[in-house]
C-alpha positions in Angstrom: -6.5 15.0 19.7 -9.5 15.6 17.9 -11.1 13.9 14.7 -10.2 17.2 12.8 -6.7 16.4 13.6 -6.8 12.8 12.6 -8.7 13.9 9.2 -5.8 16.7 8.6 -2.8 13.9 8.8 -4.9 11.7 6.7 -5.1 14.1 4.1 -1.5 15.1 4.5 0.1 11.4 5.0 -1.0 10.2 1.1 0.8 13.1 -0.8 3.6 13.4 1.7 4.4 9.2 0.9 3.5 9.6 -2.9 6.3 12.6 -2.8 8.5 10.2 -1.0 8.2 7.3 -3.3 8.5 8.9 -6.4 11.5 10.8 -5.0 12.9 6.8 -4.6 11.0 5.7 -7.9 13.3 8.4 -9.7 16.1 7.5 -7.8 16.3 3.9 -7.2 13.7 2.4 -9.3 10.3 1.3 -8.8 11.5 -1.8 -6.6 12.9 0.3 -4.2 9.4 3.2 -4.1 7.1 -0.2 -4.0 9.1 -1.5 -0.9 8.7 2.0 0.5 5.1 2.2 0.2 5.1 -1.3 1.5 6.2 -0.3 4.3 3.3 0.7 7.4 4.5 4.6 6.9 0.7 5.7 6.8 -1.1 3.0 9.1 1.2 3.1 12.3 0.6 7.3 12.7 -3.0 6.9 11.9 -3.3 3.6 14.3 -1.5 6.3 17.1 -3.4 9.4 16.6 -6.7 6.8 17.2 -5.2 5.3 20.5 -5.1 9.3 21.5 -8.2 9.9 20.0 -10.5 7.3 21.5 -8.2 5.1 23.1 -6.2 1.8 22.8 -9.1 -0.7 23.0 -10.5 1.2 20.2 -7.0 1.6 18.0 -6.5 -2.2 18.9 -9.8 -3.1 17.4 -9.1 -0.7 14.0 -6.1 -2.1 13.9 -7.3 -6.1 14.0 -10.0 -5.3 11.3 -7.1 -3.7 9.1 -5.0 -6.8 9.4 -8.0 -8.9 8.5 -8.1 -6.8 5.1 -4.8 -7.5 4.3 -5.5 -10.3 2.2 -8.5 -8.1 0.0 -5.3 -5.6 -0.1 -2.9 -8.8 -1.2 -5.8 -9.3 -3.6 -6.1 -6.1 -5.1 -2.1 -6.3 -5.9 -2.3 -9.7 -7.4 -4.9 -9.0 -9.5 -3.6 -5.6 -11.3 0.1 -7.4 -11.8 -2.0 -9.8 -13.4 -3.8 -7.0 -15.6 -1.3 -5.0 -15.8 0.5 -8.0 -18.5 -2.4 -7.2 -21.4 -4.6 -4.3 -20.4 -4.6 -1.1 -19.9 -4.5 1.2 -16.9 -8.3 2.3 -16.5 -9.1 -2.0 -16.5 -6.1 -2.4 -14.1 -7.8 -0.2 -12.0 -11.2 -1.5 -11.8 -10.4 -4.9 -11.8 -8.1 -4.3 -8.6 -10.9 -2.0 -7.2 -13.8 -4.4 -7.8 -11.3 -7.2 -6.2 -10.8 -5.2 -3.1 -14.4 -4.4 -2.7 -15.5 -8.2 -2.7 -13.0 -9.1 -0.5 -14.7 -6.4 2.3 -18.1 -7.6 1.2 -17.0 -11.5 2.3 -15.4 -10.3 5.3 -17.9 -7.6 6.6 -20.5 -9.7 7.4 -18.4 -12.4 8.5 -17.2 -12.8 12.4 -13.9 -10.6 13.4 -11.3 -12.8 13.3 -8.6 -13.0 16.3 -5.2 -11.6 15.8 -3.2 -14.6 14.9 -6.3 -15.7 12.3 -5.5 -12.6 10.6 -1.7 -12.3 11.0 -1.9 -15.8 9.4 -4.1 -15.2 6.5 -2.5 -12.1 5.7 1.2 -13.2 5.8 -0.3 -16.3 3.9 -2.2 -14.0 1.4 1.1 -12.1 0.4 3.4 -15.2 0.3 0.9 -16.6 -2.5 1.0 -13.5 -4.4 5.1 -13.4 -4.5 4.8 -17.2 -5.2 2.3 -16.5 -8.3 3.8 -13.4 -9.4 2.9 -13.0 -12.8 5.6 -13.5 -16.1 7.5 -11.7 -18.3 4.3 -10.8 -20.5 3.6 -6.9 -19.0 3.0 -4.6 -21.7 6.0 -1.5 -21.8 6.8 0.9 -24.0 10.1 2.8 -24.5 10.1 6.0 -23.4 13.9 6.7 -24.8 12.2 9.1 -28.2 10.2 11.3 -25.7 13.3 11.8 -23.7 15.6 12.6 -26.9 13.2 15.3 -27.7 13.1 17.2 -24.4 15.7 19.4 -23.1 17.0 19.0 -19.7 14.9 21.6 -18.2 11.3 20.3 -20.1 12.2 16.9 -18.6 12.1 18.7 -15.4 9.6 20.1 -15.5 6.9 17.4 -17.2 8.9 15.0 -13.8 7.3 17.9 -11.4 4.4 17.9 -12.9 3.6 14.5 -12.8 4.6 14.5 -9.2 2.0 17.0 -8.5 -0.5 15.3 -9.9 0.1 12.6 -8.4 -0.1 13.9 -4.7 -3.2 15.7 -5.7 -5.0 12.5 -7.1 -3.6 11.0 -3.4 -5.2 13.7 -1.0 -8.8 13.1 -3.2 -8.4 9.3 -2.7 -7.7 9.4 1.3 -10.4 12.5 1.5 -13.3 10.3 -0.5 -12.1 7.2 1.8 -12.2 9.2 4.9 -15.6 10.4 4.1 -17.0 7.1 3.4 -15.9 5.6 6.8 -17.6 8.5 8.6 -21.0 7.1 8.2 -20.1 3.3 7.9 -19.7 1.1 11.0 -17.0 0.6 12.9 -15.7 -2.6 11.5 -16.3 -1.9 7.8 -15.0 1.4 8.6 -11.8 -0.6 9.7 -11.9 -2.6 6.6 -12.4 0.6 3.9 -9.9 2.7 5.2 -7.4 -0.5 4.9 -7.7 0.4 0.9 -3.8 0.5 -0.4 -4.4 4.4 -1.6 -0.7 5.0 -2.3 -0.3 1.4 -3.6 -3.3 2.3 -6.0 -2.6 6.0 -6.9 1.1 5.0 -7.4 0.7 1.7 -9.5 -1.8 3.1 -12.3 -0.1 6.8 -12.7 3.2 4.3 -12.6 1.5 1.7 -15.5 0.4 5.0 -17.5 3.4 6.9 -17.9 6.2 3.7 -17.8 4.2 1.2 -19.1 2.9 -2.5 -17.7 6.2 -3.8 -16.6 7.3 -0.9 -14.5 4.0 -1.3 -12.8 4.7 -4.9 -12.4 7.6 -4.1 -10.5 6.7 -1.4 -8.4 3.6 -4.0 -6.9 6.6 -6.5 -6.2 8.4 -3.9 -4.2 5.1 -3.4 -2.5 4.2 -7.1 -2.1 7.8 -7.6 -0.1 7.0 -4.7 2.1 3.8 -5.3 3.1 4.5 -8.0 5.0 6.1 -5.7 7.8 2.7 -3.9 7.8 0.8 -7.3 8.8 3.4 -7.9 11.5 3.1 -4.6 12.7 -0.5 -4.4 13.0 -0.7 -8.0 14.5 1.8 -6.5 17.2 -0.8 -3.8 17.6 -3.8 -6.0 17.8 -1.5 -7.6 20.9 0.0 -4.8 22.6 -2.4 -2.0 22.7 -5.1 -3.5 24.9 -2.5 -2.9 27.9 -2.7 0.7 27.2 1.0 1.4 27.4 1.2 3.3 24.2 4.5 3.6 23.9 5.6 -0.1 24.7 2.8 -1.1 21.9 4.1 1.5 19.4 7.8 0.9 19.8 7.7 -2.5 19.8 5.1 -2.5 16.3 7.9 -0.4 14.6 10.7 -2.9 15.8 8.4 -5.3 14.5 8.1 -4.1 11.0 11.7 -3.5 10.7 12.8 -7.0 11.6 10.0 -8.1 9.3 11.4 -6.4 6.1 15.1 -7.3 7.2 14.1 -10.5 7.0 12.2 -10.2 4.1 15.1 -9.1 2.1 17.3 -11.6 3.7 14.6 -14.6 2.0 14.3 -12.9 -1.3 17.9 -11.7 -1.9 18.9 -9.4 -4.5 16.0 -11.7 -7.0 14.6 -10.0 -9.2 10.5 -10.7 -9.7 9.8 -13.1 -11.6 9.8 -13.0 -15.4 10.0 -9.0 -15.1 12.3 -7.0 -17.5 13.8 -3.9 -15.7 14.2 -1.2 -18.2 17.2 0.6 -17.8 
């Protein structure tokens, strides 16, 4: 397995999971396509094609310095559910951005932490966010005129053109972020390419065509399933030191699944607090 390779399913992973979601999004909701993206869909693959690539000490390290950025990735959510109430999308974005990026600056220079420091801070970092989660006070707007106006086949088409865009904005993301870890070091590599790129893509393109609330949702489906990703890396961070790839892999993904059953067990069928689903 070469780097090429690894480069290639990176590039492929973002539009295939942004096609995915917005598949659910238009399906289910934006609960629903935020639990999916939640979910470690793009991190386990990646993680795997590394342990072929340059082995399972080396995945096991990427993967511990992913799972300490999870809370500059529980940041970067809290803070544009926050935005998202008053502002606009383009300040949504930066502020989240500009969150992320301080939370790599504190934790680059700092010592790696073990596995359980980071499983800890990271299942701690996303428990505060759900326990914070903004109110009720997420700008929307009605999209019922636009809809009267179109015909069935205009609404179509403007749904798979958005979708388009979408997965092209997603391959530029992961091919900038792939770039940039090339010629960083190894741990701050570890920590850049932990940046939520579907969350990101997803949650403004979400806030700019359906307005503040539905992004506020969508970042709680998110929130609730990327808790499985912290268990799943911290299984990772464990298991793949051994070397028995399959064992470590197997078990991550059992991990992550037990994590969001239990997940959803907790939270019930709650909705987030203070947010108005739009019917």
């Amino acid at each position: 397995m070469t780097n090429v390779n690894i480069v290639v399913l990176e590039l492929s992973l973002a539009p295939c999971l942004i096609l995915l979601s917005s598949l659910a999004q238009q399906r289910w909701g934006q609960r629903v396509s935020g639990l999916i993206v939640g979910l470690p869909l793009t991190s386990l693959p990646l993680l795997f094609l590394l342990a072929l690539a340059h082995g399972a000490h080396f995945a096991a390290a990427a993967a511990t310095s992913s799972l300490e950025a999870s809370c500059a990735q529980a940041l970067l959510i809290g803070v544009y559910a926050a935005v998202a109430r008053r502002s606009g999308v383009l300040v949504g974005l930066a502020a989240s951005a500009a969150a992320f990026g301080g939370g790599v600056a504190i934790l680059d220079p700092s010592p790696r932490w073990p596995a359980l420091v980071g499983l800890s801070v990271g299942v701690a970092s996303y428990a505060l966010v759900l326990v914070w989660w903004p109110g009720s006070h997420a700008r929307g707007r009605s999209t019922e005129p636009e809809l009267l106006q179109e015909t069935p086949s205009a609404h179509g088409l403007r749904l798979r053109y958005r979708l388009i865009i979408r997965m092209v904005i997603a391959a530029m993301f992961a091919a900038a972020l792939t770039g940039a870890s090339g010629v960083l070091g190894s741990h701050l590599s570890g920590l850049v390419s932990a940046f939520p790129v579907i969350t990101f893509v997803m949650g403004g393109l979400t806030h700019k065509e359906e307005g503040g609330r539905a992004a506020v949702e969508f970042l709680y489906g998110v929130t609730k399933g990327s808790f499985a990703v912290v268990t799943s890396l911290f299984a990772l961070a464990v298991l793949l030191p051994s070397g028995n790839l399959p064992l470590a892999f197997g078990l991550a993904t059992m991990t992550a699944v037990a994590t969001q059953v239990v997940a959803s067990a907790l939270s019930g069928s709650r909705m987030a607090p203070g947010v108005i689903v739009e019917a």
